[in-house]
C-alpha positions as CSV (number, residue, x, y, z in Angstrom):
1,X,6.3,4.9,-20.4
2,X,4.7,6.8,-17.7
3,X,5.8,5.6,-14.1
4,X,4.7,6.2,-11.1
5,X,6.3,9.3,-9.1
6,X,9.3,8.5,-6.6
7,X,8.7,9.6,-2.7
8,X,10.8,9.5,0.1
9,X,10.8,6.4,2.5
10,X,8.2,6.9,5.5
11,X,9.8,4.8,8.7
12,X,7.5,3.5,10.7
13,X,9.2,1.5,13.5
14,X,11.0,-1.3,12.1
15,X,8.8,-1.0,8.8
16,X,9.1,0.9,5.9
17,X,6.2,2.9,3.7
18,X,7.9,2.9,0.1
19,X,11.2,2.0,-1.3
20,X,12.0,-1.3,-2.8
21,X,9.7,-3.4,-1.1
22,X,6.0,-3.0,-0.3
23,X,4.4,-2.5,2.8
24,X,1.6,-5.0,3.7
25,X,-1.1,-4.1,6.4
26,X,-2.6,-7.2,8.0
27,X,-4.8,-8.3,10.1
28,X,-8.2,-9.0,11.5
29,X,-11.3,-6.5,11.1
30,X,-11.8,-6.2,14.8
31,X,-10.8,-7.4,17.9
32,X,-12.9,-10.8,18.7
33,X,-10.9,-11.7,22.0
34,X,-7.4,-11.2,23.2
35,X,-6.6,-14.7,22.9
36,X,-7.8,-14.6,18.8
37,X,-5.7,-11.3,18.9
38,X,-2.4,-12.9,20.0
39,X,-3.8,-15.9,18.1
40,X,-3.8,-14.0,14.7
41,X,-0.7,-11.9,15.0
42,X,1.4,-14.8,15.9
43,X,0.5,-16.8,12.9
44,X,0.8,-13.1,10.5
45,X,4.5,-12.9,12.6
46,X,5.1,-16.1,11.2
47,X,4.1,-15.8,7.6
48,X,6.1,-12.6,7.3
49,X,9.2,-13.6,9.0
50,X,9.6,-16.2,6.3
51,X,8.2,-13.8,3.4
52,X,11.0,-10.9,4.8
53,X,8.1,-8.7,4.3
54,X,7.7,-5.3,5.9
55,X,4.1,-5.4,7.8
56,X,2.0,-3.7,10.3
57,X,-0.4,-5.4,12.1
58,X,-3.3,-3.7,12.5
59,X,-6.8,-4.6,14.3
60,X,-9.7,-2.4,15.4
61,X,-10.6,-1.9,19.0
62,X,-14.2,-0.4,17.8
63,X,-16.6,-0.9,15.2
64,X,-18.0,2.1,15.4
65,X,-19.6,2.4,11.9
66,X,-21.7,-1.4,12.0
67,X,-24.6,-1.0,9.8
68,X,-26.8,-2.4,12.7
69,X,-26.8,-1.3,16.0
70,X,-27.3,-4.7,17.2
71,X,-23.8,-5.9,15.6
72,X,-20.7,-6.7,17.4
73,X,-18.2,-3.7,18.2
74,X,-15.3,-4.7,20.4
75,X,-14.2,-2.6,23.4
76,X,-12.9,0.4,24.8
77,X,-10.1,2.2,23.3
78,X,-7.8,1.9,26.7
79,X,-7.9,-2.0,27.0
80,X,-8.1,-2.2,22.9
81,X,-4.7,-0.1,22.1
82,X,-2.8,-1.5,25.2
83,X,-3.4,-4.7,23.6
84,X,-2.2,-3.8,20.4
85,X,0.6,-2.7,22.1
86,X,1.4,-5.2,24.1
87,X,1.4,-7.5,20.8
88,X,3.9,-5.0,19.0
89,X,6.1,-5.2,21.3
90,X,6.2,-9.3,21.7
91,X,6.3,-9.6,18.2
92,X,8.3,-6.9,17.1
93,X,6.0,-5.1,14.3
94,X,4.5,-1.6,14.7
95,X,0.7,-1.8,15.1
96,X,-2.5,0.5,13.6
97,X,-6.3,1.1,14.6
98,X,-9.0,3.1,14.0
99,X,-9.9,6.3,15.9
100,X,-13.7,7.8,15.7
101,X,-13.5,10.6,18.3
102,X,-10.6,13.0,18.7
103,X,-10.2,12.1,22.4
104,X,-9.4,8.7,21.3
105,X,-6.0,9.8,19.6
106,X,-4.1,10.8,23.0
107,X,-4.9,7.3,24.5
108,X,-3.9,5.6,21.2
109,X,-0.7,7.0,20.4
110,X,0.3,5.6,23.9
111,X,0.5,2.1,21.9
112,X,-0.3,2.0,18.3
113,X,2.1,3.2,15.8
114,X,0.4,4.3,12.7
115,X,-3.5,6.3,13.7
116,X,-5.8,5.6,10.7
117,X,-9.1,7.5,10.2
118,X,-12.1,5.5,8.9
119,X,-13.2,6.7,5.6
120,X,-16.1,8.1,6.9
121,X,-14.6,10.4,8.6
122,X,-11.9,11.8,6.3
123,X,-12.9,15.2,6.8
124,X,-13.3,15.7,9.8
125,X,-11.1,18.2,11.2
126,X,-11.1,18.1,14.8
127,X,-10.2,14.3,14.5
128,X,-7.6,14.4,11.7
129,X,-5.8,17.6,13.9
130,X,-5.7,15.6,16.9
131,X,-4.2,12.5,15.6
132,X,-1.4,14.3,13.6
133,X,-0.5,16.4,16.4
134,X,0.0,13.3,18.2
135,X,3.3,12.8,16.4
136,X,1.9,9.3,15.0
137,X,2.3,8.2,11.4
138,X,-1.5,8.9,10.5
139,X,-2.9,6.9,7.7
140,X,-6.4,8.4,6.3
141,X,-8.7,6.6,4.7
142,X,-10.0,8.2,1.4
143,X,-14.2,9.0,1.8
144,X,-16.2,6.5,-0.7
145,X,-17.5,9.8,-1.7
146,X,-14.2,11.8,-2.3
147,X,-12.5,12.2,-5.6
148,X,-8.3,11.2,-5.9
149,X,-7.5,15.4,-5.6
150,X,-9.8,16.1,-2.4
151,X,-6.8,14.4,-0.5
152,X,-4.8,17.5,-0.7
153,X,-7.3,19.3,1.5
154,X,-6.8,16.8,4.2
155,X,-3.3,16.6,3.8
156,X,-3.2,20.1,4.5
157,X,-4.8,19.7,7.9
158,X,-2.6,17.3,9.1
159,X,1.0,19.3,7.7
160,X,-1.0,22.5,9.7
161,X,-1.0,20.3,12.7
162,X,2.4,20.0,12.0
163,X,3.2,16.7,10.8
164,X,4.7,15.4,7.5
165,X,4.0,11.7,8.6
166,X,1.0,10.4,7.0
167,X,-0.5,8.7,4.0
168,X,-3.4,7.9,2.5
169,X,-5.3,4.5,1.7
170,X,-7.8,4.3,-1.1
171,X,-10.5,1.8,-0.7
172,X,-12.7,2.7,-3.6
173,X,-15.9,5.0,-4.6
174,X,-19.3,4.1,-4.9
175,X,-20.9,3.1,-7.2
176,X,-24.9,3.5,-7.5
177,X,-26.2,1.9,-4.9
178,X,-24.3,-1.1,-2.2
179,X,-21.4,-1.2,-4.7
180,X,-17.8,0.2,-4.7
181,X,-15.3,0.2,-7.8
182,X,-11.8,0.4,-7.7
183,X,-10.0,3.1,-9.9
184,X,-6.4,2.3,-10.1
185,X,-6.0,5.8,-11.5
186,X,-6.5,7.2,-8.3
187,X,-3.3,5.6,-7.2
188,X,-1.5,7.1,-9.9
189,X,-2.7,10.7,-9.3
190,X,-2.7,10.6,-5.6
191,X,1.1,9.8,-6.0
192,X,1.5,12.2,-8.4
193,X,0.3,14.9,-6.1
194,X,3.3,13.7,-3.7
195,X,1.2,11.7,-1.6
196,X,2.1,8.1,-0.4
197,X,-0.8,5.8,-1.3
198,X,-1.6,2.7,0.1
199,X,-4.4,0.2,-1.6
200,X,-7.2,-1.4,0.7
201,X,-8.2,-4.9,-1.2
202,X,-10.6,-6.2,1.0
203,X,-12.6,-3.0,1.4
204,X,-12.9,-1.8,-2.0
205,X,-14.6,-5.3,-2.7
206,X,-17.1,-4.5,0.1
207,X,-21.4,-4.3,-0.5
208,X,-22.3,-1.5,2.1
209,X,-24.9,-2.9,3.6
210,X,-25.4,-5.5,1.2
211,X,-26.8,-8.3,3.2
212,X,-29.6,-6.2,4.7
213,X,-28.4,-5.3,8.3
214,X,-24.5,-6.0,7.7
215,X,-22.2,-5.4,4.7
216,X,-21.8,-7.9,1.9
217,X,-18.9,-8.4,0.0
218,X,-16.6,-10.0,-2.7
219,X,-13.7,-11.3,-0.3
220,X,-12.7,-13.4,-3.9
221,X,-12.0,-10.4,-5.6
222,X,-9.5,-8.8,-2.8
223,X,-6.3,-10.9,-4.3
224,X,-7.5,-9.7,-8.1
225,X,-8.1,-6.0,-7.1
226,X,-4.6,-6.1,-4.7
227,X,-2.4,-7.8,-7.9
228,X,-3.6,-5.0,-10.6
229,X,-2.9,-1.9,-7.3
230,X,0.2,-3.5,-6.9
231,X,0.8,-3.1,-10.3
232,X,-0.5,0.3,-10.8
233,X,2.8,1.1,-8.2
234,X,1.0,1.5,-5.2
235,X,3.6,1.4,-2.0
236,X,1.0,-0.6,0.2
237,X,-1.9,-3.0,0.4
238,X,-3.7,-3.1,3.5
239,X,-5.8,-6.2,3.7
240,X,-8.0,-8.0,6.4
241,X,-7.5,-11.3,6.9
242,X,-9.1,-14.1,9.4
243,X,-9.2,-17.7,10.5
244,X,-12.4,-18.4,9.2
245,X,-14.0,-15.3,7.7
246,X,-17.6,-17.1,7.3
247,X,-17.3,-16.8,11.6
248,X,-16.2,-13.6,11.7
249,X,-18.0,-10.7,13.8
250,X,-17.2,-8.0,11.1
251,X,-16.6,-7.7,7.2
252,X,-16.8,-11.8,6.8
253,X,-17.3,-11.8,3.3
254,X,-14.2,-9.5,2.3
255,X,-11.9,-10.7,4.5
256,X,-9.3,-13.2,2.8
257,X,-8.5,-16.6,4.6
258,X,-5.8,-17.1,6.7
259,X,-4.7,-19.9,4.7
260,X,-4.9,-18.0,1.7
261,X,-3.0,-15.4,2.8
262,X,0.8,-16.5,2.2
263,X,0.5,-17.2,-1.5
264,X,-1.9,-13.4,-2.1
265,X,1.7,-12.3,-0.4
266,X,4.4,-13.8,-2.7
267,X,2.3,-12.8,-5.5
268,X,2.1,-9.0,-4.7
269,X,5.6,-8.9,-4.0
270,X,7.0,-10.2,-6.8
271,X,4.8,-8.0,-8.6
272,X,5.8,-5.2,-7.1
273,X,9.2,-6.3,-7.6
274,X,8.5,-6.3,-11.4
275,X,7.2,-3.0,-11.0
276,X,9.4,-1.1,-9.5
């Protein structure tokens, strides 16, 4: 039977990328208010302390990529990370966000943890050089447009930069036209290239800019997509999650409920479990 290659642990703060458990990354799409920031990682704290699961939390600052220009996008990236910081440090998890410009990654790594590039950015260089030469975990999203092997070119960048501390998160490739599908194959050969991989459920089920000026979605199909990547030996899911996604200011209709959340959790772990 073929199996999934082994990699070495990555440590990020009290988590762990790999290794016998998997990682989860959780949280809200972006950052609605502070209070609904404290509000969500407190009740994610809560979940996971009695799951004993490794997690980040992980929250956007900026929307910087809305399909309108008229849509919500959050804040500054000064207030934003401290934020996050602050909340890692009450809560005791490390913490993640999205960067757009390369300036942003000094002023980031002051707080968050784990850097991620947006997938629409994947290649470019300035920005992946200055977050890995931060020192940060950096966790790159793979391009809708980009096959499993064009990750080695950016991994490249970033062990140039010199750093060894990164993964990648794949989150689908479209298909035709407002449509993404998920090939769990690309998990398996990203691995194989040596590469940690994380799985993104909630945006591979996205409709880029399916509901006209905002993105659609299939937030009912994030638990089936996250159960068969979990399978397929991914060593992470990252997955947005919110109160009431039908309220929500950004990706609504991929988001997984709150409520929901706990169970989609036991599932993939004992899964993975299984797997492993």
């Amino acid at each position: 039977m073929s199996r999934v290659p082994e990699l070495p642990p990555l440590e990020i703060g009290s988590a762990v990328l790999g290794g016998g458990k998997p990682l989860f990354i959780l949280g809200p799409c972006v950052m609605e208010s502070d209070a609904f920031v404290w509000r969500m990682a407190e009740q994610l704290a809560g979940i996971c302390r009695e799951l004993r699961v490794h997690w980040v939390f992980k929250a956007s600052f900026d929307k910087a990529n809305r399909t309108s220009g008229k849509s919500f996008r959050g804040r500054d990236a000064e207030s934003g990370c401290k934020l996050l910081g602050e909340v890692g440090k009450a809560f005791g998890v490390p913490v993640t966000t999205d960067i757009h410009l390369p300036e942003q990654a000094s002023i980031a790594a002051q707080w968050v943890d784990v850097l991620q590039i947006p997938a629409f950015l994947c290649r470019q260089t300035d920005l992946i050089e200055a977050a890995a030469k931060t020192g940060r975990v950096v966790n790159v999203k793979k391009g809708q447009f980009l096959s499993p092997w064009d990750v080695g070119n950016i991994a490249a960048k970033i062990r140039a930069a010199g750093n060894e501390r990164y993964f990648f998160t794949e989150r689908g490739v479209s298909f035709g036209y407002q449509n993404l599908v998920a090939d769990m194959r690309s998990l398996y050969w990203i691995r194989e290239a040596g590469h940690r991989v994380v799985f993104d459920a909630t945006h591979s089920v996205q409709r880029p800019g399916g509901a006209g000026d905002r993105t659609g979605g299939d937030g009912v199909l994030a638990p089936v997509l996250a159960r068969a990547a979990v399978a397929a030996g991914c060593d992470g899911v990252f997955i947005e999650t919110h109160e009431n996604p039908s309220e929500a200011l950004s990706d609504g209709p991929n988001q997984i409920a709150l409520s929901e959340l706990k169970d989609v959790l036991e599932q993939l772990s004992a899964i993975h479990e299984l797997v492993r």
